[in-house]
N, CA and C of each residue as an Amber inpcrd file, in Angstrom:
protein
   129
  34.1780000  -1.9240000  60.6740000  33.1010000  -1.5150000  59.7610000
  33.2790000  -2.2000000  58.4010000  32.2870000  -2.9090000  57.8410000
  31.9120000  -3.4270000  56.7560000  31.5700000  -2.3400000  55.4320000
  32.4050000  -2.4740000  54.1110000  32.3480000  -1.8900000  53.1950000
  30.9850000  -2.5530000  52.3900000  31.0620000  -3.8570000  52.8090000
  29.9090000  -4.5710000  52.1170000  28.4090000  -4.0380000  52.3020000
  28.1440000  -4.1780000  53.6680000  26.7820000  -4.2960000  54.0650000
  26.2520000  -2.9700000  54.3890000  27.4220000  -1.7260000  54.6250000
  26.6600000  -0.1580000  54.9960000  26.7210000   0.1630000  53.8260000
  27.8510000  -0.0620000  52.0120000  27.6940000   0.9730000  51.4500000
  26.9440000   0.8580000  50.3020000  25.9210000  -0.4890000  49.9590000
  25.7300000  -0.3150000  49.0090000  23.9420000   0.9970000  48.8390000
  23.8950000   0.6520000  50.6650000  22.2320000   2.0100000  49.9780000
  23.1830000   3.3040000  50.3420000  24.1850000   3.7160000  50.8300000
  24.3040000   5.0300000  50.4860000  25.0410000   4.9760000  49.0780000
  25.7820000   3.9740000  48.1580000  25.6930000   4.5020000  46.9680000
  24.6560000   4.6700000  46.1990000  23.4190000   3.7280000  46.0690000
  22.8650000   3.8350000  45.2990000  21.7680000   5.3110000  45.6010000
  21.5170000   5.5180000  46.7070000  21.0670000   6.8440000  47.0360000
  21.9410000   8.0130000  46.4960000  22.8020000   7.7680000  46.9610000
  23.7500000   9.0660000  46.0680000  23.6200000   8.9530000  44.6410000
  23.7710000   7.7510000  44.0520000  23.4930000   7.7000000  42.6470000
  22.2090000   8.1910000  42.1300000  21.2300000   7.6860000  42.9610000
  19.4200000   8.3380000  42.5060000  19.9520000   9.7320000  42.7760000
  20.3660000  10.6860000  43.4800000  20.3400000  11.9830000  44.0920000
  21.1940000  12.8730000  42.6920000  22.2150000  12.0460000  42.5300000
  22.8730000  12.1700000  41.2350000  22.1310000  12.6160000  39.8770000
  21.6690000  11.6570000  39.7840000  20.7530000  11.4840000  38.3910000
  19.6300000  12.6800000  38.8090000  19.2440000  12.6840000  39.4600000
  18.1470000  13.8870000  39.8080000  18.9550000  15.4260000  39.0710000
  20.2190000  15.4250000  40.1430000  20.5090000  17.1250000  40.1510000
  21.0900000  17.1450000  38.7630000  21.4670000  15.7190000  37.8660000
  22.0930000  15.8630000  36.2580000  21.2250000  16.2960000  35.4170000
  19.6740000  15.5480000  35.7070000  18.4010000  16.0030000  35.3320000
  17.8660000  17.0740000  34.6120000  18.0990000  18.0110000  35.8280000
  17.9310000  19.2810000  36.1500000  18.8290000  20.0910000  35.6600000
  20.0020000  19.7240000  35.9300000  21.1880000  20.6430000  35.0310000
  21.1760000  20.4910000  33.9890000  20.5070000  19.2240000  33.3370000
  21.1330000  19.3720000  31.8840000  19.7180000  19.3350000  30.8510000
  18.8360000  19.7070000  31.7410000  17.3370000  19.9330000  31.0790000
  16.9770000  19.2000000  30.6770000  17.0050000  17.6650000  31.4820000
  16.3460000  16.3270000  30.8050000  17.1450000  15.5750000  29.3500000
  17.7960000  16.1110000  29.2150000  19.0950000  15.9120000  28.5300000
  19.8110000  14.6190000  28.6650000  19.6520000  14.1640000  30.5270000
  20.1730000  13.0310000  31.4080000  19.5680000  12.1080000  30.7350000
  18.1650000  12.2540000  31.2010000  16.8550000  11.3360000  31.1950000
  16.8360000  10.3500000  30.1760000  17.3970000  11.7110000  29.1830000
  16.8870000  11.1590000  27.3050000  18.4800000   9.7970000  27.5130000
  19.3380000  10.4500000  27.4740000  20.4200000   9.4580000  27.6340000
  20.4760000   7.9050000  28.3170000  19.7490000   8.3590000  29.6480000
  19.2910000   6.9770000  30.2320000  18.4290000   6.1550000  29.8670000
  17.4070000   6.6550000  29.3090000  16.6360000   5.8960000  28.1300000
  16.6780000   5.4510000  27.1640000  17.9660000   5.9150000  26.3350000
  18.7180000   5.3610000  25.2820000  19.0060000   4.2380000  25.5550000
  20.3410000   4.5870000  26.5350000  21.0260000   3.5400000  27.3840000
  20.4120000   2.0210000  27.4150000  19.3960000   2.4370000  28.2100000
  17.8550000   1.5070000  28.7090000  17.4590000   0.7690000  27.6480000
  16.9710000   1.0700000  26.8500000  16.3750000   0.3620000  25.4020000
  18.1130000  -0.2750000  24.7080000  19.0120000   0.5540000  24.7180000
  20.1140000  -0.3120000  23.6890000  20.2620000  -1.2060000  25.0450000
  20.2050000  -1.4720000  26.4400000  20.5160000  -2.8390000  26.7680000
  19.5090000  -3.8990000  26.7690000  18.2450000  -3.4230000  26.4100000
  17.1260000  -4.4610000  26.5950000  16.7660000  -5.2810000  25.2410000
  17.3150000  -4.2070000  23.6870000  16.4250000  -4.6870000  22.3220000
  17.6760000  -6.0120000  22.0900000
């Protein structure tokens, strides 16, 4: 079994699934952070 070619969609699924339930726990709290994030790597 290949680490390469099975794991990168179950990480990144776990990662989307992630970000969802952080979401939610932290009352969009996540969101705002990732959007920070987002804009300080793009300006």
């Amino acid at each position: 079994m290949s680490r390469k070619s099975g794991g990168k969609k179950k990480r990144s699924t776990a990662g989307l699934i992630l970000d969802v339930i952080l979401v939610f726990a932290t009352g969009g709290l996540w969101l705002i952070w990732i959007l920070v994030r987002y804009l300080r790597n793009n300006s």
